[in-house]
N, C-alpha and C positions, 0 to 999 in steps of 0.2 A: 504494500500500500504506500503510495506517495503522498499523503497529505492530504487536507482538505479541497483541493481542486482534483484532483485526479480520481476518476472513479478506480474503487477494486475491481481486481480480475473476476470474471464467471468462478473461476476456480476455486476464489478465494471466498468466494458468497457461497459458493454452491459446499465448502467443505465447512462454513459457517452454520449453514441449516442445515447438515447433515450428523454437526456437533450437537445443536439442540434438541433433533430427531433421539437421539442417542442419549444424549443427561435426561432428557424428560420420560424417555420410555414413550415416542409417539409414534413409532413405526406402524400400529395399528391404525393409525389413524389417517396418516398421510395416502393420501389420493391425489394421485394425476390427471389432468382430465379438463376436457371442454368446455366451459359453460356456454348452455345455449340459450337458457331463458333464467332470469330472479322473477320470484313471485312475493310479496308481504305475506303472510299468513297470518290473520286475527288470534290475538292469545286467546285460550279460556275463557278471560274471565279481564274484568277493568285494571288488576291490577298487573296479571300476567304479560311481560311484553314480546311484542310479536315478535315472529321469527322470520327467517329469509327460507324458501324451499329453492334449490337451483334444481335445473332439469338439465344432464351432460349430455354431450354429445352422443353417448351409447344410449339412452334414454333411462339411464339411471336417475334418481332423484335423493339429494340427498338435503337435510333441514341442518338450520345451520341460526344460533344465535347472532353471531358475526360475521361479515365476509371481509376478504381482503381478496382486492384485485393485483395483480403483478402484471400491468401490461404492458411494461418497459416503459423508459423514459420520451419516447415520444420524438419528434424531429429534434433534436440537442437540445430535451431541455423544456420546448417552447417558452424561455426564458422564465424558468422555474414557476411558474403558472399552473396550478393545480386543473391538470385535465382529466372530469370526472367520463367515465362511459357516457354512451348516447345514452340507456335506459336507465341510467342514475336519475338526470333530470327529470326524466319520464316519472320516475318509480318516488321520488319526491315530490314534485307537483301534483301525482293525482290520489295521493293517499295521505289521509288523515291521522293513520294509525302510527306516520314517522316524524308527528311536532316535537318532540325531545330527538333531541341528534344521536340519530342511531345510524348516522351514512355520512364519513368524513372521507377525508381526502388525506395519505399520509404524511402531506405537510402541514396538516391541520395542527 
């Protein structure tokens, strides 16, 4: 790693999340994989909060408290400008059930 301008190598992230995989015991957990659609899903109950269902590519579906997008950095950067997905905006404007911020941006 060079310093705060220089991004780390694939190698060096990818042996970074392979270390956490391993202290935390997540191997179970970790899934590779497509996402083709987010849906909101209504908790229970008023106090319960909602969840995220993704649907993969294989047409698996899997529910999820939180998501984290990885979809690289973008054309350099876009001059470090939080670029959320197309159906982020989507999935925030038309639902009610996300007024507490439950969908940031990782420079948030």
């Amino acid at each position: 790693y060079g310093g705060p301008y220089v991004l780390p190598s694939t190698k060096l992230f990818n042996d970074f999340c392979a270390s956490l995989v391993t202290r935390y015991k997540l191997a179970s957990l970790v899934r590779k994989g497509e996402v083709r659609s987010v849906v909101v899903e209504e908790g229970a109950s008023a106090e319960e909060p909602c969840k995220f269902v993704l649907t993969l590519s294989n047409g698996s579906k899997v529910r999820a408290a939180r998501v984290v997008c990885a979809m690289g950095p973008g054309p350099m950067f876009a001059g470090m400008r939080s670029n959320m997905p197309w159906w982020c905006a989507q999935l925030l404007g038309s639902n009610p059930l996300l007024r507490v911020p439950r969908v940031c941006h990782s420079s948030e």
